[in-house]
Backbone as CSV, one residue per row, in Angstrom:
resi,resn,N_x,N_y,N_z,CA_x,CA_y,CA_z,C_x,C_y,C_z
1,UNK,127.746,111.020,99.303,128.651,110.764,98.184,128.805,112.034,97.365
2,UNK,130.172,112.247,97.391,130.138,113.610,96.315,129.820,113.296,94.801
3,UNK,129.151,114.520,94.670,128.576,114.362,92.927,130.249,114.574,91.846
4,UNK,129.995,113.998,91.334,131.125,114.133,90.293,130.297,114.631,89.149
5,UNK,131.128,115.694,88.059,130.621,116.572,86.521,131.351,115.399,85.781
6,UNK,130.514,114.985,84.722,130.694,114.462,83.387,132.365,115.409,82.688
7,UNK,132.960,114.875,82.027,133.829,115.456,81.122,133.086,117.006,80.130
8,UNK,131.728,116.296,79.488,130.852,117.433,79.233,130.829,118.861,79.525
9,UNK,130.021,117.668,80.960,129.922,119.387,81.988,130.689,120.036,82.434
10,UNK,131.908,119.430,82.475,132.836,120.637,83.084,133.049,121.206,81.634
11,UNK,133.530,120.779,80.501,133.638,121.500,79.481,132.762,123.093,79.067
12,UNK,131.335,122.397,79.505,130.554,123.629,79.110,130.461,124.589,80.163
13,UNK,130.887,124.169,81.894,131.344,125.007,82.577,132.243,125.822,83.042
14,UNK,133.490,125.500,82.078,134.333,126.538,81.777,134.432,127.390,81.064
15,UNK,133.792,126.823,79.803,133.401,127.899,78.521,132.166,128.943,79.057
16,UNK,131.156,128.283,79.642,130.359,129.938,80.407,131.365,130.575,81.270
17,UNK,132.007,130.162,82.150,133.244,130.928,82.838,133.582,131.920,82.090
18,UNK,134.375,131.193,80.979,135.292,132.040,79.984,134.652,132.968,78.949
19,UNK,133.497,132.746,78.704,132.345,133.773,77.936,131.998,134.742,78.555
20,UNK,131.834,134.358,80.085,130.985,135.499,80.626,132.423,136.687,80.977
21,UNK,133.684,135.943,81.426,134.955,137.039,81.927,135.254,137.525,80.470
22,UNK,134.790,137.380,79.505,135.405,138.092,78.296,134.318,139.381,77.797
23,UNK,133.321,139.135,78.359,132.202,140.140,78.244,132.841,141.254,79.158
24,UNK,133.153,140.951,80.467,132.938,141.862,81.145,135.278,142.716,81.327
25,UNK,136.220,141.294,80.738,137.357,142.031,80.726,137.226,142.629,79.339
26,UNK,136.807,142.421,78.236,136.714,142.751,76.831,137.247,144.451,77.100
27,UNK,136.564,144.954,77.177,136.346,146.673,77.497,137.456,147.214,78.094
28,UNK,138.281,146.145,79.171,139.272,146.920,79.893,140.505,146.736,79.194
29,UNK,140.525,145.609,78.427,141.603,144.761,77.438,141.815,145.940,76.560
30,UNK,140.402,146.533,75.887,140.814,146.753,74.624,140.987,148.543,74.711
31,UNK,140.614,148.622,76.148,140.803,150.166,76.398,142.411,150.304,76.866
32,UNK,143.026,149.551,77.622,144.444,149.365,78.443,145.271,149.426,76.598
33,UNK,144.593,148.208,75.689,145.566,148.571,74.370,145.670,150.044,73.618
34,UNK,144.148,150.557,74.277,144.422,151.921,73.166,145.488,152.476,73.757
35,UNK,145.499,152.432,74.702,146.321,153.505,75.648,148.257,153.168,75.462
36,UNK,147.812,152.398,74.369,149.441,151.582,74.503,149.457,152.215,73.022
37,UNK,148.703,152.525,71.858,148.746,153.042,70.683,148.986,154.205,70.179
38,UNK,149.752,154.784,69.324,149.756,156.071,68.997,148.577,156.618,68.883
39,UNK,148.637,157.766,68.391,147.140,158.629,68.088,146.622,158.666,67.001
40,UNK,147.785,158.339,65.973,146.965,158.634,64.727,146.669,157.130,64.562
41,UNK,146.687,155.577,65.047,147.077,153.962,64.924,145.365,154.377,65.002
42,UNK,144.874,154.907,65.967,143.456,154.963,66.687,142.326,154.939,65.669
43,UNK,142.630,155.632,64.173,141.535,155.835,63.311,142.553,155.344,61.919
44,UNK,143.132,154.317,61.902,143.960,154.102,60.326,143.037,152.340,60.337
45,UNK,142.793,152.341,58.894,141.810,151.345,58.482,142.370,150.279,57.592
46,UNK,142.241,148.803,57.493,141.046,148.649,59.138,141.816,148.834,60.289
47,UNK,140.942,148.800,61.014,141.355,148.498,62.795,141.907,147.586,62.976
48,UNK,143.081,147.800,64.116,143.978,147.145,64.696,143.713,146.634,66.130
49,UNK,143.374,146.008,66.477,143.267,145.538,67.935,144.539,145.790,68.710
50,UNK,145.481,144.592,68.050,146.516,144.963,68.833,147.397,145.945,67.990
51,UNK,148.259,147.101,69.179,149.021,147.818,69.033,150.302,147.778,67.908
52,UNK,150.688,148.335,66.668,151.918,148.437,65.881,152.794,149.457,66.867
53,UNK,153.932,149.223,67.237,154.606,149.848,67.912,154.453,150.430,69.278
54,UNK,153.729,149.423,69.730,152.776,150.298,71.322,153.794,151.088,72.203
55,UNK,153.414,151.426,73.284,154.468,151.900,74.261,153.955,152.394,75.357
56,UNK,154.500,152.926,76.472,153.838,153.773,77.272,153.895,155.120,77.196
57,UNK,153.840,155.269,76.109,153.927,156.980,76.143,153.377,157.749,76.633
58,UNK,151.854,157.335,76.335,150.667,158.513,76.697,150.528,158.540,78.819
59,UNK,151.015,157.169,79.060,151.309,157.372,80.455,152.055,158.588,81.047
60,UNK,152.934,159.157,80.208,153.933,159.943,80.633,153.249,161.541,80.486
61,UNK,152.827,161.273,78.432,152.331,162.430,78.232,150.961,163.392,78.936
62,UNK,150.332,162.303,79.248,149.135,163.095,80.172,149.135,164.008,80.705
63,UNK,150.431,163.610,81.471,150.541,164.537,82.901,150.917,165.749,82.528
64,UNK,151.206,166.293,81.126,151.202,167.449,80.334,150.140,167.652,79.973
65,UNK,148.989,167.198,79.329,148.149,167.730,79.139,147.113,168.164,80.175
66,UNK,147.138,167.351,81.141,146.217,168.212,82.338,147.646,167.779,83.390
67,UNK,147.923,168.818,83.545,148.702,169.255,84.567,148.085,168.943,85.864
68,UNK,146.547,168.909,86.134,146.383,169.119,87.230,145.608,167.822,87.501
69,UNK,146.076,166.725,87.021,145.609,165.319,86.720,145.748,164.473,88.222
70,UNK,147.334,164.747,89.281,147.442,164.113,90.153,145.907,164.734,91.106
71,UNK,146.013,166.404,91.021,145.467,166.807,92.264,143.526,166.022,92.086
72,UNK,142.829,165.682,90.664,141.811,165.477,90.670,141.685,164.093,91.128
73,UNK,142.848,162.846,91.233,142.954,161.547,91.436,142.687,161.598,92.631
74,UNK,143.573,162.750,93.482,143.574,163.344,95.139,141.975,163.504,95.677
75,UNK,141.612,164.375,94.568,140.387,164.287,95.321,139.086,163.396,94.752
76,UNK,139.428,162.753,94.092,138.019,161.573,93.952,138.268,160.786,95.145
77,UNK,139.713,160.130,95.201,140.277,159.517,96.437,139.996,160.357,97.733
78,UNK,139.983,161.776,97.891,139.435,161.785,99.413,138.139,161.981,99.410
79,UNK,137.214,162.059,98.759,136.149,161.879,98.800,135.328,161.048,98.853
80,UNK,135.892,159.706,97.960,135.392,158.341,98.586,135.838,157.893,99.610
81,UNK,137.142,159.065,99.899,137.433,158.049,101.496,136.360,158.631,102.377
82,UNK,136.119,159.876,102.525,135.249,160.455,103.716,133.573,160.370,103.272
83,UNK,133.122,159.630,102.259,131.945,159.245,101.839,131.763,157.883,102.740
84,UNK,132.865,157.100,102.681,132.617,155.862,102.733,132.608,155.958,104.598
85,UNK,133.775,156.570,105.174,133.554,156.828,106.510,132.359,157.213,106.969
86,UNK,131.489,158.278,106.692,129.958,158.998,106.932,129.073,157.620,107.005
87,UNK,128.905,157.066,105.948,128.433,155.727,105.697,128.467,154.551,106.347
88,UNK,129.415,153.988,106.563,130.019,153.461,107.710,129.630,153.689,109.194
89,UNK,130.306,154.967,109.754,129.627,155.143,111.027,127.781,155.488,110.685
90,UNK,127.116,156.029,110.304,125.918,155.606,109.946,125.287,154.390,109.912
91,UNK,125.606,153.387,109.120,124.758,152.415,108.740,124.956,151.389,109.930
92,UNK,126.200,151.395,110.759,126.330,149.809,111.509,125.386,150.573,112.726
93,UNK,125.147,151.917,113.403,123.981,151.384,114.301,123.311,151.022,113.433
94,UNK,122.432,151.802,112.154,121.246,151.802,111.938,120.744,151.015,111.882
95,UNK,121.555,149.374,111.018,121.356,148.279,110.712,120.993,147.273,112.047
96,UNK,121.559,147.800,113.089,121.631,147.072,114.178,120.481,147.259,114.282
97,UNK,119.920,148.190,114.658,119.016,149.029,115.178,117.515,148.358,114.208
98,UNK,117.918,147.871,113.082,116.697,147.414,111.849,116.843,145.703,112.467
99,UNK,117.283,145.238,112.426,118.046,144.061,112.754,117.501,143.029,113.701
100,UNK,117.684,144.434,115.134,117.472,143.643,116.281,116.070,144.234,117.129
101,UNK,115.390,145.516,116.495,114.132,146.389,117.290,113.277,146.255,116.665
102,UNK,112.029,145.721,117.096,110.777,145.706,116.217,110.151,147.074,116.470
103,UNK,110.014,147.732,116.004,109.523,149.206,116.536,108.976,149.272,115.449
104,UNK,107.541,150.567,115.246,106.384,150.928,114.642,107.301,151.543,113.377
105,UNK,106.843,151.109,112.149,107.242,152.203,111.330,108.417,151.256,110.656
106,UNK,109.045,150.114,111.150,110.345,149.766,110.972,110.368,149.198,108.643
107,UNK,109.242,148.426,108.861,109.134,148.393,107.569,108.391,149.224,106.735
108,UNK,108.037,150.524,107.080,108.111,151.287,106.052,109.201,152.501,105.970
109,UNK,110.253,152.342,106.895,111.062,153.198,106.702,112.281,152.120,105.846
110,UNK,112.313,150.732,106.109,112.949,150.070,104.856,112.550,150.279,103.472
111,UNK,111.437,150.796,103.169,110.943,150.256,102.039,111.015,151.376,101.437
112,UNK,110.867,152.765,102.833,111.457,154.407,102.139,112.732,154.504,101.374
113,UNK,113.494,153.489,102.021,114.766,153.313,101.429,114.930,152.943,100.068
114,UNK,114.299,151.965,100.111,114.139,151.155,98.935,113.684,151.897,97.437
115,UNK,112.699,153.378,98.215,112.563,154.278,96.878,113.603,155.114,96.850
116,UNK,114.174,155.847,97.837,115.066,156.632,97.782,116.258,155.753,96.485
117,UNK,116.608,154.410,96.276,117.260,154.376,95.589,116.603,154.295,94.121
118,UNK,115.527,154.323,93.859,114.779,154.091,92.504,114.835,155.692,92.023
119,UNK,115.333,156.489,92.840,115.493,158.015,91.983,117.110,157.943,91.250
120,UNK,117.202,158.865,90.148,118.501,158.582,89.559,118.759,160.104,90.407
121,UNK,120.272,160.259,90.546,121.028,161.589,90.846,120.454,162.768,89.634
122,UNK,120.158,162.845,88.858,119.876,163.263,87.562,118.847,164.190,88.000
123,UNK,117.553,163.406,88.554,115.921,163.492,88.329,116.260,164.852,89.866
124,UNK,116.866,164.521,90.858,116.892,165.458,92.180,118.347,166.627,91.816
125,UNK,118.746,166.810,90.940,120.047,167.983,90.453,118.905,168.975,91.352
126,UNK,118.089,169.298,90.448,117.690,170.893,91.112,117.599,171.563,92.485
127,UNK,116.550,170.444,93.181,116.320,170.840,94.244,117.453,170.218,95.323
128,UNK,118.558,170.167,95.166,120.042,169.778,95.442,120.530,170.172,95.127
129,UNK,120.444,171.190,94.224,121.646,172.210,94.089,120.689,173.448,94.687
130,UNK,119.345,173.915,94.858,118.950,174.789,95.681,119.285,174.608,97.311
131,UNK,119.644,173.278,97.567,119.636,172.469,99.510,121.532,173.183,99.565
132,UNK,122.121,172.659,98.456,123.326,173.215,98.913,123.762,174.525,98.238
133,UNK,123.135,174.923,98.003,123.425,176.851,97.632,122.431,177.614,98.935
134,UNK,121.850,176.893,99.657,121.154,177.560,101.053,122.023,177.380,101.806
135,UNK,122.587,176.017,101.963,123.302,175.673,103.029,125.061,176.238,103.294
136,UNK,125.261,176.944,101.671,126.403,177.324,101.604,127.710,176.404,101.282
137,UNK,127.250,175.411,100.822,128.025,173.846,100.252,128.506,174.043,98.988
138,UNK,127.993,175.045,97.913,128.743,174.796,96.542,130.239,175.210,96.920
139,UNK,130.539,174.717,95.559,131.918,174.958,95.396,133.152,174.086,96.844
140,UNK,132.260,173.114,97.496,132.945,172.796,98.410,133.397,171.303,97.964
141,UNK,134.163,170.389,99.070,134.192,168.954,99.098,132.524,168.774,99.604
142,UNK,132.279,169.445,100.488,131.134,168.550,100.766,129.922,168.790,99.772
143,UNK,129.606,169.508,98.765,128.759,169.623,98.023,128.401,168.059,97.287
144,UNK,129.544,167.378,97.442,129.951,166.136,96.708,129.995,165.251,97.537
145,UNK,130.208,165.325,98.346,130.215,164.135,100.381,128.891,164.255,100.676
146,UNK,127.818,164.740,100.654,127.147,165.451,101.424,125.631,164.076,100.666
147,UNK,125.445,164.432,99.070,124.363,163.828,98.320,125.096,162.758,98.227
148,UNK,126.812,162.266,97.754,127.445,160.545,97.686,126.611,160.185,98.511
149,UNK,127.113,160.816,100.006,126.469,159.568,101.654,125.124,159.463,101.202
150,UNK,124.477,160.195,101.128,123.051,160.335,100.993,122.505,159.434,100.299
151,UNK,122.954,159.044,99.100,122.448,158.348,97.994,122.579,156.462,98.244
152,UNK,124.043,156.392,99.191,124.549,155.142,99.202,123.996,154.560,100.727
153,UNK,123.443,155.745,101.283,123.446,154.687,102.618,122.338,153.991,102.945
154,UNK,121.293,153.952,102.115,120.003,152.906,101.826,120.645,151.895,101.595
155,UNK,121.036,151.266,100.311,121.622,150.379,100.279,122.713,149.553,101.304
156,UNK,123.227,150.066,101.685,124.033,149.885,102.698,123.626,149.764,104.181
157,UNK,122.271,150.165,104.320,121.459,149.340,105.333,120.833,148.143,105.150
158,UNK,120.639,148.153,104.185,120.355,146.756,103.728,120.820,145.855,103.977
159,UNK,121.899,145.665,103.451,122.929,144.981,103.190,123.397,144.372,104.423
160,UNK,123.854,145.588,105.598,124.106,145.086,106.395,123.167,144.799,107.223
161,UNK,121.785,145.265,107.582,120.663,144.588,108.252,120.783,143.198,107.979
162,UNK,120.619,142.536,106.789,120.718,141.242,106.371,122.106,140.339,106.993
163,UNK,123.233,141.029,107.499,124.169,140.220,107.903,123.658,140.263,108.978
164,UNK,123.672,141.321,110.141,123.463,140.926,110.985,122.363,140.175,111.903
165,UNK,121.238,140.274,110.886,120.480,139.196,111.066,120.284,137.683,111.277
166,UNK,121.585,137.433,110.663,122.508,135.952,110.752,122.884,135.675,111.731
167,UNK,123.361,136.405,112.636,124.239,136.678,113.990,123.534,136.306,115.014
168,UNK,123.718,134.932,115.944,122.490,134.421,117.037,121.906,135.698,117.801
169,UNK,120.935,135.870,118.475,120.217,136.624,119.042,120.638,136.169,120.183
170,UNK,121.432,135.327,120.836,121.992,134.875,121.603,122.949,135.236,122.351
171,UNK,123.718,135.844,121.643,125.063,136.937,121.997,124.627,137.893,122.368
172,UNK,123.882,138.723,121.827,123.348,139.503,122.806,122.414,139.695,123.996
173,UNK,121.724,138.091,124.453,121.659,137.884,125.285,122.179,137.678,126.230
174,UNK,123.103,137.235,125.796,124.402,136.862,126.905,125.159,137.662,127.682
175,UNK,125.310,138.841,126.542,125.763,139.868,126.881,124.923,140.518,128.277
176,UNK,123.287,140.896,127.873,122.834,141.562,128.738,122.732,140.976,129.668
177,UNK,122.764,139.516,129.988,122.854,139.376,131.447,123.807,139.856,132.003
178,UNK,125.123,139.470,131.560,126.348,140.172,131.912,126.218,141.574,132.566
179,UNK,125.448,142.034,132.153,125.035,143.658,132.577,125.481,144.367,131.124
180,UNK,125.715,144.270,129.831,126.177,144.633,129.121,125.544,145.677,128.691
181,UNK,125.472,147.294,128.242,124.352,147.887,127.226,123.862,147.655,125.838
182,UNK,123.020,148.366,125.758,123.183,148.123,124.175,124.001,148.375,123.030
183,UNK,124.729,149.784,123.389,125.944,150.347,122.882,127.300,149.539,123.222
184,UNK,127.277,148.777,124.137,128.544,147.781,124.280,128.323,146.652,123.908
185,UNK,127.254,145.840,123.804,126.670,145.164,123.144,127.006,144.717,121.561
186,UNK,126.741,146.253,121.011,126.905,146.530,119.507,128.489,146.551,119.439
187,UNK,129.039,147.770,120.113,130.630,147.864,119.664,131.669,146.602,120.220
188,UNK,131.312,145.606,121.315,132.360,144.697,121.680,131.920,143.749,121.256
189,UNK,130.413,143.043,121.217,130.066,141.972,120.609,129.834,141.580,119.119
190,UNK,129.322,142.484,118.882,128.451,142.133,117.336,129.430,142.362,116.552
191,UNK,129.654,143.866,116.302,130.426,144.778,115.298,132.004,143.784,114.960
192,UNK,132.471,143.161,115.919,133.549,142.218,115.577,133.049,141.018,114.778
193,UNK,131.631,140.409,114.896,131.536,139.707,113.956,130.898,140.190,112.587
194,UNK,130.608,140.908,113.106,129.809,141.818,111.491,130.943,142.473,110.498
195,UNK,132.015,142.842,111.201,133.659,143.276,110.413,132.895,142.797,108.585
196,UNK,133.723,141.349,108.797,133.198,140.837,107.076,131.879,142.004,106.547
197,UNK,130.815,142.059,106.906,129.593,142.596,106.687,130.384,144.146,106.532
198,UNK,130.478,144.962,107.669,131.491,146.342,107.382,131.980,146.371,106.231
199,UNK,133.093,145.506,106.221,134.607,145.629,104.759,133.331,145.528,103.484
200,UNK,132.410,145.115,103.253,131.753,144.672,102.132,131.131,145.887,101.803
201,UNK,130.449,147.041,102.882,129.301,147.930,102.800,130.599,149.107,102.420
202,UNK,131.572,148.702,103.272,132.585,150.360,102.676,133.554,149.855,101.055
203,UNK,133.588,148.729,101.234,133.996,148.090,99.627,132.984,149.041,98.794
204,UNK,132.249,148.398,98.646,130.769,148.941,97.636,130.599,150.362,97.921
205,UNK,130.727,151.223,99.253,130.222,152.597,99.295,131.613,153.170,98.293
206,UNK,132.980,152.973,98.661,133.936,153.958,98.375,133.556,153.413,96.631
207,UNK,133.634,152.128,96.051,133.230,151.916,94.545,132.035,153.017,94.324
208,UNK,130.903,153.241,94.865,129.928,153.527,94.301,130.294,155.145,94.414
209,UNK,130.708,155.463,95.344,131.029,156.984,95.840,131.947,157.171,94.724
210,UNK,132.886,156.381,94.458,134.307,156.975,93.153,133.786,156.874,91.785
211,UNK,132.504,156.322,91.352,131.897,156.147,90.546,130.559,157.142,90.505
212,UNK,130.156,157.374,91.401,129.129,158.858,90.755,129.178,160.067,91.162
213,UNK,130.781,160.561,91.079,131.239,161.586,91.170,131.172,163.231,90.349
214,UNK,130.705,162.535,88.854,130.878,163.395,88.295,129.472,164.140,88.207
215,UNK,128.069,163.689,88.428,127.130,164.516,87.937,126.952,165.340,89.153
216,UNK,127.609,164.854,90.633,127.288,166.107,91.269,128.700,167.052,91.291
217,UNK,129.848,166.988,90.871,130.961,168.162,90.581,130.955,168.573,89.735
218,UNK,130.032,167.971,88.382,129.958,169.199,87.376,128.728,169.867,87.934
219,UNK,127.819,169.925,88.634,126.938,170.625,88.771,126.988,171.305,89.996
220,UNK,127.415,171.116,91.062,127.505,171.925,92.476,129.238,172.489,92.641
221,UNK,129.787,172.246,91.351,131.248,172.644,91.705,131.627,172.871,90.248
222,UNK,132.502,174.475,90.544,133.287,175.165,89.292,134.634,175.144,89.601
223,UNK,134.686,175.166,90.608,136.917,175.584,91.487,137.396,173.965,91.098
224,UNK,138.290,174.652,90.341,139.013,173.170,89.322,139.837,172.373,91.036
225,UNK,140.308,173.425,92.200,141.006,172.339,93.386,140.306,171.705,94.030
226,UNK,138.769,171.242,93.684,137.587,170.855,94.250,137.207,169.593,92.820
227,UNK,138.063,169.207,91.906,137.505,168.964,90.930,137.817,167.254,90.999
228,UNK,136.905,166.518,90.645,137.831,164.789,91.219,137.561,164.347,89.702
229,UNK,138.177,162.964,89.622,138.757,162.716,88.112,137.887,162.352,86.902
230,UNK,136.493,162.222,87.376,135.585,162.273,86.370,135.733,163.383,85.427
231,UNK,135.198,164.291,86.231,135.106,165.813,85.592,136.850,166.340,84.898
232,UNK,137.636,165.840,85.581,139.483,166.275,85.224,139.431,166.056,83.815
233,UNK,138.580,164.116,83.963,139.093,163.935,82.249,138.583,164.286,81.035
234,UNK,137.559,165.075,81.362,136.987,166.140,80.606,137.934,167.031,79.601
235,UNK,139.454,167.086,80.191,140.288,167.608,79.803,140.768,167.277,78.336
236,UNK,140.323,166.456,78.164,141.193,165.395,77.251,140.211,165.469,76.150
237,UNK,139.117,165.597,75.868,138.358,165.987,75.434,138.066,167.238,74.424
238,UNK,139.336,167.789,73.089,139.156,168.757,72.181,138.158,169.565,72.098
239,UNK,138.633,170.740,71.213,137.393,170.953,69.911,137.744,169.668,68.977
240,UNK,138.967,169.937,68.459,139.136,169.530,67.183,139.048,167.328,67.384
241,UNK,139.366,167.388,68.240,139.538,166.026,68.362,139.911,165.191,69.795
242,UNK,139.894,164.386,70.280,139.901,163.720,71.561,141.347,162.942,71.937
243,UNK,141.987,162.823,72.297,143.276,162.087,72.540,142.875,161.066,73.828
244,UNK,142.241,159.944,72.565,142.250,158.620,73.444,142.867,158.011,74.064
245,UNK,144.538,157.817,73.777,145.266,156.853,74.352,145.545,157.654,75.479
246,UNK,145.715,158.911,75.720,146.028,159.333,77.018,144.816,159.569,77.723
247,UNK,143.753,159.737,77.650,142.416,159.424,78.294,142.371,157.928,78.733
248,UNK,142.775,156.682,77.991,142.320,155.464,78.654,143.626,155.402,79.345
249,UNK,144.802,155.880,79.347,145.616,156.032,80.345,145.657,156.536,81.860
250,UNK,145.036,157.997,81.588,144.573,158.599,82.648,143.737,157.666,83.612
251,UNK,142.682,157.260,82.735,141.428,156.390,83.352,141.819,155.445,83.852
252,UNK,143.074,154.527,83.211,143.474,153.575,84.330,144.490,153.955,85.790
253,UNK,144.979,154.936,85.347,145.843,155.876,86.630,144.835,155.905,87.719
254,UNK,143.588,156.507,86.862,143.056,156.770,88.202,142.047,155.505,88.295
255,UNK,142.069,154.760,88.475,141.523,153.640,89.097,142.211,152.781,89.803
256,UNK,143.343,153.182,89.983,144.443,152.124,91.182,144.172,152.433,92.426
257,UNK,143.680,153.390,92.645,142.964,154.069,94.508,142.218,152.852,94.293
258,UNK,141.500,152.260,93.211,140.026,151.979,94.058,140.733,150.371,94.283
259,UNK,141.519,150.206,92.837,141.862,148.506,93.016,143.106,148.259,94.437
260,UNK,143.558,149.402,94.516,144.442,149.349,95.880,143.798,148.975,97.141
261,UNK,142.830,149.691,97.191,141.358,149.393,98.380,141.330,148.166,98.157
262,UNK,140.707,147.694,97.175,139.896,146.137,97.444,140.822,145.104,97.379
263,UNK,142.284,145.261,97.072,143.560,144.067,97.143,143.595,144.339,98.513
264,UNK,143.815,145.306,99.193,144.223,145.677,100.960,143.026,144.869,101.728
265,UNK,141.648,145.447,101.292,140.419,144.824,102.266,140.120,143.308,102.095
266,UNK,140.909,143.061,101.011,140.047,141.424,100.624,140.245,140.884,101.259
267,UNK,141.247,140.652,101.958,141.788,139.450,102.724,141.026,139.783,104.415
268,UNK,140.294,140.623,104.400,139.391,140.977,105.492,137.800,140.296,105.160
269,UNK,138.105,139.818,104.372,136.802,139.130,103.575,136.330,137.718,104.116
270,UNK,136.178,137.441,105.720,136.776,135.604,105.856,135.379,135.538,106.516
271,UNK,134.540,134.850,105.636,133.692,134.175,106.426,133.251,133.013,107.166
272,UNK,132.399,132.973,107.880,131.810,131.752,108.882,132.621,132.788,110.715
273,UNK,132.920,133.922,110.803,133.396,134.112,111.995,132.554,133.620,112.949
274,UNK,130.903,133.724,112.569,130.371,133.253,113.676,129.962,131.746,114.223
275,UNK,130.923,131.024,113.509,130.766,129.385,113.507,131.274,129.106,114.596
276,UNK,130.404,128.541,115.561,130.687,127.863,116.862,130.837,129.022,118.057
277,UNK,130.481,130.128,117.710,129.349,131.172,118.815,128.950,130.669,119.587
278,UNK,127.522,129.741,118.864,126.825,129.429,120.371,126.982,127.850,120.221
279,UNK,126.989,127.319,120.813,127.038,125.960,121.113,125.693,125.739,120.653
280,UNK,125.197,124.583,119.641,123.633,123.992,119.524,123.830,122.942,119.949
């Protein structure tokens, strides 16, 4: 018998709904309005939430003040794209490989992982900017590709170890009678049902990659055509004073790469593929 909610409970379960999406849209609401406000609206008292005369101006004006605003959007965007690729081909053997091999060592090289992410980017600057001034990486894209992959692909074994762990042990039995390898195994059998599991690990890598961009390009990179949009909007940023509305403008410009990604991949998002695999 299905449970039915009281009138109550649904009441108080929409209002946590609606409490908790106002916590977390609050910030984008009220940053999208500055960006709709003049400059001087920004500090006249009291405060205005919503906009007197809003507009899109500062959309337009930006692109005057840093001129070189498209090329840094360019490259946060190719950098989470070729972060998230490295990552990607990386993690689906590895995961397989965690998944399906009991081999010596297997849980403490998970658990190596597991510290590798308890360091902040911050605490390893030095001896990472000595690895890529040996290696001849500053001033490059990869100075910035190189520590992203590095940082994200623990997690991202995880993640996907755990899907494919779901996946009968069965299929790949089946397979090897067939005569199948293990490498065909992985790329014709599994990897088609693990897809969902994939779209989720490069969802989260290219987010996490477009998001901690800036502490390694201000520090392993000076050449402004190497520069991605963290560090760009630095621009915006005075002596005398800061020009907000075209900063939370900028900031939403450049966040349509990432929301473009996850409207395109979502619908790659369909789970239960492996329902009715194996016959029980």
């Amino acid at each position: 018998m299905i449970d039915r909610y009281s009138l109550l409970e649904v009441i108080g379960l929409y209002a946590g709904i609606a409490l908790f999406l106002f916590f977390v849209l609050a910030p984008f609401i009220e940053g999208f309005l500055v960006s709709l406000k003049p400059l001087a609206q920004l500090f006249s008292t009291p405060y205005s939430f919503i906009p007197e005369n809003g507009s899109f101006a500062a959309y337009f004006s930006m692109w005057e003040s840093v001129p070189a605003l498209g090329m840094h959007i360019f490259n946060s965007f190719f950098i989470s794209t070729v972060v998230t690729a490295i990552v990607v081909a990386i993690v689906v053997p590895a995961a397989y490989a965690f998944a399906r091999f009991n081999f010596t060592g297997a849980g403490l090289l998970l658990a190596g992982f597991l510290a590798v992410n308890m360091f902040s980017g911050a605490v390893l600057l030095i001896p990472l900017f000595r690895l890529m001034r040996t290696l001849g990486l500053l001033n490059t894209y990869w100075a910035m590709i190189v520590p992203g992959a590095a940082f994200l692909i623990p997690s991202s074994v995880w993640l996907l170890r755990t899907y494919m762990m779901r996946i009968p042990r069965e299929l790949d039995e089946a397979a090897w009678v067939d005569g199948a390898s293990r490498l065909y195994t992985l790329r014709r059998v599994i990897l088609p049902l693990a897809m969902p599991g994939v779209v989720v690990v490069a969802i989260m890598t290219f987010i996490g990659a477009y998001a901690q961009q800036f502490i390694f390009a201000l520090t392993f990179n000076s050449k402004t055509e190497f520069m991605p949009l963290p560090v760009g909007l630095f621009a915006f940023f005075g002596k005398q004073e800061v020009i907000w509305n075209e900063l939370m403008a900028a900031s939403f410009i450049g966040i349509l790469p990432v929301m473009i990604v996850i409207v395109f991949l979502q619908r790659y998002l369909v789970a239960g593929l492996t329902a009715g695999a194996v016959k029980q």
